[in-house]
C-alpha positions as CSV (number, residue, x, y, z in Angstrom):
1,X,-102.6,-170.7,29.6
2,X,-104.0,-169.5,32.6
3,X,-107.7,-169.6,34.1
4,X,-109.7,-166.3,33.8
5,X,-109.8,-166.1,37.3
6,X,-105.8,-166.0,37.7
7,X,-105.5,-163.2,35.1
8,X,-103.4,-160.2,35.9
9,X,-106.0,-157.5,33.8
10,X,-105.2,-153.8,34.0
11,X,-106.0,-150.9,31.6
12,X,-103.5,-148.8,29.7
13,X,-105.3,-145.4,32.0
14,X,-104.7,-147.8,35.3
15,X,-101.0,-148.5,34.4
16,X,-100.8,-144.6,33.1
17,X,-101.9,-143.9,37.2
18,X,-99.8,-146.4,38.5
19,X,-96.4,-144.8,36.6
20,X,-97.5,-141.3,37.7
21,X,-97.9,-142.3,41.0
22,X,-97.7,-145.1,42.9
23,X,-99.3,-144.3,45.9
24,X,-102.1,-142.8,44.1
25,X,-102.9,-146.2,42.3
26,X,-102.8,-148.1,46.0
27,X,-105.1,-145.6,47.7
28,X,-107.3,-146.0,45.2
29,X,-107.4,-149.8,45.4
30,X,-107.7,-149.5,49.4
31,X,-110.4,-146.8,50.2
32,X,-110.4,-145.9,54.1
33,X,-113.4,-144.1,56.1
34,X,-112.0,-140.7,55.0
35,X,-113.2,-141.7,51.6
36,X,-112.2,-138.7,48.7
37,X,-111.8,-135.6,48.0
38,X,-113.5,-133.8,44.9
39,X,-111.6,-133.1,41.7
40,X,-111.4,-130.3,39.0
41,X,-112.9,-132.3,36.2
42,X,-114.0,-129.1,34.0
43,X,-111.2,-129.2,31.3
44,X,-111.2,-133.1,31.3
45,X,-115.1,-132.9,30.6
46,X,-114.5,-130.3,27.7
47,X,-112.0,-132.8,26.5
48,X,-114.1,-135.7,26.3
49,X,-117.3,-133.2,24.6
50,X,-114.7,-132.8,22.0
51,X,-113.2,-136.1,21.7
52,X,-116.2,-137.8,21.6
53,X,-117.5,-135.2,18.9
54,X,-114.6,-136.3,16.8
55,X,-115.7,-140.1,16.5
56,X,-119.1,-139.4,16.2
57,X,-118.0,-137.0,12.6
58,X,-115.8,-139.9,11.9
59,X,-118.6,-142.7,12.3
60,X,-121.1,-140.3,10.3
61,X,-118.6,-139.9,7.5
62,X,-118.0,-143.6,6.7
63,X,-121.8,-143.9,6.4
64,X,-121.9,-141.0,3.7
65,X,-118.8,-142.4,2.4
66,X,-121.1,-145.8,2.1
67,X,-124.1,-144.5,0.2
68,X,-122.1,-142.1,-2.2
69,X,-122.9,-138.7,-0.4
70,X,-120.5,-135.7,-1.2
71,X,-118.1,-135.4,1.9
72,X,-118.7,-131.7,2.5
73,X,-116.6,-130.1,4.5
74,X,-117.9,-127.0,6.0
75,X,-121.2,-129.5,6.5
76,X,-119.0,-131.5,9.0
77,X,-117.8,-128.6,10.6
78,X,-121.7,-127.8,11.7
79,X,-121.9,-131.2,12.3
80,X,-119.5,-131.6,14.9
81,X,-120.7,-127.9,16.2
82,X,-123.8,-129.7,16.9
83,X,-122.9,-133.0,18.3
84,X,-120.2,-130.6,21.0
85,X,-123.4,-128.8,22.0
86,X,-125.0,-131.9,23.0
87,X,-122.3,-133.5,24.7
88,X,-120.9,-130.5,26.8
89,X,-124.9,-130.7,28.2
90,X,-124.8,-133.9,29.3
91,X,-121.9,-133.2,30.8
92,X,-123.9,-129.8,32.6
93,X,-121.8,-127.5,30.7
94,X,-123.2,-124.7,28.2
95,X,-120.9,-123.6,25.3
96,X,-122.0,-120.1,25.8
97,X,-119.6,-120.3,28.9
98,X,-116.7,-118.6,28.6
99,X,-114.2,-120.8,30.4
100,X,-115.8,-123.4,28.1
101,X,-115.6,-120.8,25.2
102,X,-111.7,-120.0,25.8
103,X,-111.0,-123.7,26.1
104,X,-112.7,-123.9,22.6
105,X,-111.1,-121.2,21.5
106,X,-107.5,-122.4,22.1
107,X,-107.6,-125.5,20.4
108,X,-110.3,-124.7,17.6
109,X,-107.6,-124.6,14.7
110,X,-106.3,-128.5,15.6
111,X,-110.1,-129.5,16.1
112,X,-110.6,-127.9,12.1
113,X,-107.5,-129.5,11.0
114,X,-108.5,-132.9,12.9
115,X,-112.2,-132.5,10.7
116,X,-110.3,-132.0,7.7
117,X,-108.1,-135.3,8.3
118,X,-110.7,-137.4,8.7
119,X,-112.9,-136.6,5.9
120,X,-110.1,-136.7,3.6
121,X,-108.4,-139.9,5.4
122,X,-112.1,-141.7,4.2
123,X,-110.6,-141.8,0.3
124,X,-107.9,-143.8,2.1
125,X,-108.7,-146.1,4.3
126,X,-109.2,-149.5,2.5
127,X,-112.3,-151.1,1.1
128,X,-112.6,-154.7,1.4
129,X,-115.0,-155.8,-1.9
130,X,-115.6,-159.1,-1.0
131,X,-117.3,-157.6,2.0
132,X,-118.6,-154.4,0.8
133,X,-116.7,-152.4,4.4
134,X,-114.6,-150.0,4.6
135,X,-111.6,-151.2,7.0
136,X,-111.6,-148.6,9.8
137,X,-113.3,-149.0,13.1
138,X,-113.9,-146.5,15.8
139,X,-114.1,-147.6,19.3
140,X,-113.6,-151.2,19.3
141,X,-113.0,-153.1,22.4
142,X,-109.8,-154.9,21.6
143,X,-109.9,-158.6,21.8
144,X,-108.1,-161.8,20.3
145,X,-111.4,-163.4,20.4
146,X,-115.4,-163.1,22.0
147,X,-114.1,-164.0,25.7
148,X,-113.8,-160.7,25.8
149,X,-110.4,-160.8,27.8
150,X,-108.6,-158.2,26.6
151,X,-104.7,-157.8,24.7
152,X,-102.7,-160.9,25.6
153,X,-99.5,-158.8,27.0
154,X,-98.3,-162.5,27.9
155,X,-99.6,-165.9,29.2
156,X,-100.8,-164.0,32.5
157,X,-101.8,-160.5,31.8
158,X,-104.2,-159.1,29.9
159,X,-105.7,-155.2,28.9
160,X,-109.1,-154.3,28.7
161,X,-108.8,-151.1,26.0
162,X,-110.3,-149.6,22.9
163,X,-108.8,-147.1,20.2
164,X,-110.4,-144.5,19.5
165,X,-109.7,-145.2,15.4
166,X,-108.1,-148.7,13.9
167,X,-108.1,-149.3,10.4
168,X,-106.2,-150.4,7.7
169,X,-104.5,-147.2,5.4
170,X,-104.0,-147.9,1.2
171,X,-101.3,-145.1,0.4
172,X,-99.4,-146.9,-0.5
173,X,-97.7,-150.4,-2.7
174,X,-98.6,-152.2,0.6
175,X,-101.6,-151.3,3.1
176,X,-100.9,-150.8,6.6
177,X,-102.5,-150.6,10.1
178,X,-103.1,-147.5,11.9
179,X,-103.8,-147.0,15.8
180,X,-105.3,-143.7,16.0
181,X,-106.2,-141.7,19.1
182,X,-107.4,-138.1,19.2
183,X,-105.7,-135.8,21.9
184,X,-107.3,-132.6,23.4
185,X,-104.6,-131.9,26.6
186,X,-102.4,-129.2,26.0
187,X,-99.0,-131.3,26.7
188,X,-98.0,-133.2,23.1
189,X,-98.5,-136.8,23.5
190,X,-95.4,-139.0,21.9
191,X,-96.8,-142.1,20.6
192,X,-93.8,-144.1,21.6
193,X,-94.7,-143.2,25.4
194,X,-98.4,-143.7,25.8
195,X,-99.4,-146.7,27.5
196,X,-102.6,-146.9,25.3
197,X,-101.5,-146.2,22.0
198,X,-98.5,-148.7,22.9
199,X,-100.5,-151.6,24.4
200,X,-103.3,-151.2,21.5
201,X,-100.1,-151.5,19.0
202,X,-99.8,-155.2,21.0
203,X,-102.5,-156.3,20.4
204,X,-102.6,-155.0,16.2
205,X,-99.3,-157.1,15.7
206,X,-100.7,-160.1,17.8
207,X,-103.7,-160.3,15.1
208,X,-101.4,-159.6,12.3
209,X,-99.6,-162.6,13.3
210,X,-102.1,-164.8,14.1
211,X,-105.7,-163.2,13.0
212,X,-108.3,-163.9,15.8
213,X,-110.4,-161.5,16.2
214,X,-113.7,-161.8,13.6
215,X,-114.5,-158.2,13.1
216,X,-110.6,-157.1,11.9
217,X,-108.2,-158.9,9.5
218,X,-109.3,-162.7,9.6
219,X,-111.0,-164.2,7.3
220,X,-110.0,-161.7,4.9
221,X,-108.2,-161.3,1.6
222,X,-106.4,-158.5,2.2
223,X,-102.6,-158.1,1.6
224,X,-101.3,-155.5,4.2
225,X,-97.7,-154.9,6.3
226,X,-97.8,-157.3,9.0
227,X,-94.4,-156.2,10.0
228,X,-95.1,-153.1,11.8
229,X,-97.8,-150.7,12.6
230,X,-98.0,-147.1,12.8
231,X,-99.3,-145.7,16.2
232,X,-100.3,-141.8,15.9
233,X,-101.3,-139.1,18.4
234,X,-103.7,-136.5,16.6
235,X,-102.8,-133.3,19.5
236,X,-105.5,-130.6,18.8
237,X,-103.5,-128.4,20.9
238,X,-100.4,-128.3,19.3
239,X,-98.8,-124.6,18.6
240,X,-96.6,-126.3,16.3
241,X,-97.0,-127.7,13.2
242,X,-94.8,-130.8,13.6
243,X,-96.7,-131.6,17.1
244,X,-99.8,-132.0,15.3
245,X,-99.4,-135.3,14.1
246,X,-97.3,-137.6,16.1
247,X,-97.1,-140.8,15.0
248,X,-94.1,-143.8,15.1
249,X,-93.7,-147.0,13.4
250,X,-94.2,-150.1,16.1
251,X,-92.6,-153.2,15.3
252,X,-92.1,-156.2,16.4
253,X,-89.0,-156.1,18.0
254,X,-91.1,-153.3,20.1
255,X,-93.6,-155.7,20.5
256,X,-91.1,-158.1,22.7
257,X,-89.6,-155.1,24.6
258,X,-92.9,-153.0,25.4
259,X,-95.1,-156.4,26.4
260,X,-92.2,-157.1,29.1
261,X,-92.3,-153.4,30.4
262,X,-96.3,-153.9,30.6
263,X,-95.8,-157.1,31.9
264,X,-93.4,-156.3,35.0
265,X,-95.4,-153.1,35.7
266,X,-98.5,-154.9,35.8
267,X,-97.7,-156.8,38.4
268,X,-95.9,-154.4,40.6
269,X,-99.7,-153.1,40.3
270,X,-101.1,-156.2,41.1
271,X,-98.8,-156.6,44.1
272,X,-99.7,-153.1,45.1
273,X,-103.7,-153.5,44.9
274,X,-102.8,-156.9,47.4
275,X,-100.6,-155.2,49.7
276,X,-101.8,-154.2,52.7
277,X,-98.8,-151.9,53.1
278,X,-98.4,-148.7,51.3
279,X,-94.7,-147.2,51.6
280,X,-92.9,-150.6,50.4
281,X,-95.1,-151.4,47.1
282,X,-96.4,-148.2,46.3
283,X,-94.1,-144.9,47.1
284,X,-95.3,-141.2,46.5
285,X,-94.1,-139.2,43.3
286,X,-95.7,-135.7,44.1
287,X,-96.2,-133.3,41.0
288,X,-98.6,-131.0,39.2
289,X,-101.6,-133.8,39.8
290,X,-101.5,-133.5,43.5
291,X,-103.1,-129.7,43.9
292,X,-105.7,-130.5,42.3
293,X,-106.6,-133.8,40.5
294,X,-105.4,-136.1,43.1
295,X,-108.3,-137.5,44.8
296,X,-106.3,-139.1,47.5
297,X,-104.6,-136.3,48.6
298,X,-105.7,-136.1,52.2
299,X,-104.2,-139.3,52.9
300,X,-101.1,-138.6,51.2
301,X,-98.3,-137.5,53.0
302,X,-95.4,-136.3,50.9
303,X,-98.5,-134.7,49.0
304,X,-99.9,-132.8,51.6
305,X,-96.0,-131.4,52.3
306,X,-95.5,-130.6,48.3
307,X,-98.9,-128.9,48.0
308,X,-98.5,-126.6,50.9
309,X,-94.4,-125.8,50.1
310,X,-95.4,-125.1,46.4
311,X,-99.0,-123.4,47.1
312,X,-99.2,-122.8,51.0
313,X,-100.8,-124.6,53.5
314,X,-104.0,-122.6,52.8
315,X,-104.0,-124.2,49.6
316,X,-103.6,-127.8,50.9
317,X,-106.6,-126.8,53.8
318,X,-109.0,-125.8,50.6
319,X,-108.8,-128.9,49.0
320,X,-110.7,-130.6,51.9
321,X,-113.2,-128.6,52.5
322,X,-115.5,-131.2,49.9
323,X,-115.0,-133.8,52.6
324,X,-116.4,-133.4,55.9
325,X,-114.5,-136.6,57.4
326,X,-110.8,-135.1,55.4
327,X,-111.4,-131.9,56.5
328,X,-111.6,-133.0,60.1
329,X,-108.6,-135.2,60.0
330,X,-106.6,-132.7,58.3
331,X,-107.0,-130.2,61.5
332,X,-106.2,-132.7,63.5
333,X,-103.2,-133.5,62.3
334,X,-102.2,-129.6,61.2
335,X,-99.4,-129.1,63.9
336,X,-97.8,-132.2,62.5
337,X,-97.6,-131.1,58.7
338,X,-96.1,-127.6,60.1
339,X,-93.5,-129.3,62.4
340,X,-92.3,-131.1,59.1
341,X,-92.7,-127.9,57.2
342,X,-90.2,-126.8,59.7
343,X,-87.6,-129.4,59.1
344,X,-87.5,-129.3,55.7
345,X,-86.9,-125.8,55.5
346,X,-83.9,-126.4,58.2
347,X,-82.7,-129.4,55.1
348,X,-83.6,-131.8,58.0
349,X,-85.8,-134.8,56.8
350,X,-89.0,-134.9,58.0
351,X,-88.9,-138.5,58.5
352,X,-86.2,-139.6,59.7
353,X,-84.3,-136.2,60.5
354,X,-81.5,-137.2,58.1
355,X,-80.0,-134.4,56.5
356,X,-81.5,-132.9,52.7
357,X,-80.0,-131.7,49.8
358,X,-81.0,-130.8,46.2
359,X,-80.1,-133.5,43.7
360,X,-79.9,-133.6,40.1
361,X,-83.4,-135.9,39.1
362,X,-81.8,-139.6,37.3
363,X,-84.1,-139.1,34.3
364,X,-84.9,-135.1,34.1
365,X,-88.1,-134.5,32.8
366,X,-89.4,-131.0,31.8
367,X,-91.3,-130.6,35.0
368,X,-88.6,-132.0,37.3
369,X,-85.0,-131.6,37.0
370,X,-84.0,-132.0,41.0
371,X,-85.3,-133.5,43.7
372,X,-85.1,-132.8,47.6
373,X,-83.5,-135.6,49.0
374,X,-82.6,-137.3,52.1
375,X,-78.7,-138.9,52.1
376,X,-80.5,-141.7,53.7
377,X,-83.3,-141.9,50.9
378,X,-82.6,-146.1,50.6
379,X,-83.9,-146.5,54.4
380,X,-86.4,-143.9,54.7
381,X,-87.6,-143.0,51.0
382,X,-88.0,-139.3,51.6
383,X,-87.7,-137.6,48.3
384,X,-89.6,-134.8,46.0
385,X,-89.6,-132.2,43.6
386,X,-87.4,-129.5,44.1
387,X,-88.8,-125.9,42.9
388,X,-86.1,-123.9,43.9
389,X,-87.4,-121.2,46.5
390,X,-90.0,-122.3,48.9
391,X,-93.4,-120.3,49.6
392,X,-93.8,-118.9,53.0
393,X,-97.0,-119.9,54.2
């Protein structure tokens, strides 16, 4: 094992950056005089009102549980009315808004079906007599032990991360764990693809096969499935009924395969955050962050040229307007970005004036199905998006 001080430690949201974009993940361990740019953080604040609404009914309802109170629904639907209301104002946002409102609006029948889960999930989750405690735990650091060092990926890394809900189910002949998080985006989040719900199913099987940490398993007589765990997205926005509830079984054959994938990306990351050199370690992926929740933007640029083909260059110029510094450095350098402008739309590359071409993406996603690339992508790395027809600027 390892000194503290030669851990590789990253979070599941850092690794999440880092596979969205590389370059993103190194500007933001390398900041420069241009510093950053603002970003739209309005639906991502809603988000966390109602997320953090969510634990605080769920954490309210196990002490009611506790004492013998009736578990009244439509009570824990004023309930979480109230809590929202408080949290949206320390965030500086008023629920009479209407963006706010319409936000609400849209997912309210997921957030009544997520209340509805988790005051009937409390008959479920099981009780532990010898201790008098209901086995279900809402934002617990996650840790093998009090060093507070995180999920042992392997020898080297480690993962600072909490779920939002852990406990152990009884629906069963045989208990089981459950590695719960509540989702509020409008995209469906798979289980089997979310770094947090994946790297917190580590660290359950880790304690199932060697119990370590005081507050979960050890120590106790419980007889639960220490074979697998079950990982589950709750997705409040889900138009579908299917899409509500995602959840997978995580065993450990998974456990081998996803600690390695964690493990090599990890330290790409770490070989990123101590490279001086951006292009090699850290290449661009431009997407639907870039317009407007990429921070770095300014200094990104493969951004800069997706932004203003996608939106126009007018677009791109608006972003940096909340930095004084960006703003200036983006005139400067204006005449450049159009001369590439240029050569792209001529299919020239506009970094090593290769010739272009739309190719079919490797791994398609829904967003991106092609990409513009140069035939000499190997040596120069130019390559992004395609959206069929270009905006004039």
């Amino acid at each position: 094992m390892t000194s503290n001080n030669s851990f590789v430690s990253f979070s599941p949201s850092t690794i999440s950056k880092f596979l969205n974009c590389n370059a993103s993940s190194w500007f933001s361990f390398h900041q420069n005089e241009l510093g950053e740019l603002e970003v739209d953080t309005f639906y991502a604040d809603i988000g966390n009102a109602i997320h953090q609404s969510l634990l605080e009914v769920q954490k309210y309802g196990k002490k009611k549980k506790y004492v013998g109170d009736t578990l009244d629904r439509s009570f824990f639907k004023d309930f979480f009315d109230s809590i929202l209301e408080d949290e949206l104002i320390k965030l500086g946002l008023n629920i009479s808004n209407l963006e706010v409102q319409e936000k609400l609006i849209s997912i309210q029948t997921g957030i009544i079906q997520c209340i509805d889960l988790i005051i009937s999930d409390l008959e479920n989750w099981y009780f532990d007599k010898n201790a008098n405690e209901i086995l279900v735990w809402e934002e617990c650091w996650l840790d093998h032990n009090d060093k507070f060092d995180g999920v042992y990926v392997d020898n080297v890394s480690r993962s600072k991360t909490r779920a939002d809900v852990v406990g152990i189910y009884d629906d069963s002949t045989l208990p089981y764990v459950i590695i719960r998080d509540y989702k509020t985006g409008k995209n469906i989040t798979d289980p089997a693809k979310d770094p947090g719900l994946l790297m917190r199913g580590i660290w359950s099987l880790l304690e199932l096969q060697n119990p370590s940490a005081s507050w979960f398993i050890k120590d106790r007589n419980v007889n639960i499935n220490v074979d697998s765990v079950i990982l589950e997205a709750i997705n409040l926005g889900a138009k579908k009924h299917d899409d509500f509830i995602k959840r997978v079984s995580f065993n450990h054959k998974d456990l081998l395969k996803v600690a390695s994938s964690f493990s090599q990306v990890m330290g790409k990351i770490d070989n990123a955050k101590n490279s001086s050199e951006q292009s090699q370690v850290a290449p661009p992926s431009p997407g639907g962050l870039c317009k407007d929740y990429c921070p770095h933007l300014h200094r990104c640029n493969l951004g800069k040229i997706y932004v203003s083909m996608k939106f126009g260059i007018n677009t791109l110029e608006n972003r940096t307007t909340s930095n004084q510094e960006a703003h200036a450095f983006f005139n400067k350098n204006k005449s450049f970005l159009m001369n590439q402008l240029t050569d792209i739309s001529m299919n020239s590359c506009p970094i090593c004036h290769g010739s272009i071409a739309e190719v079919k993406a490797e791994k398609p996603t829904i967003f991106i199905k092609k990409y513009l690339q140069c035939d000499n992508f190997v040596e120069c790395g130019f390559q992004m998006p395609s959206f069929g027809r270009k905006k004039k600027n």
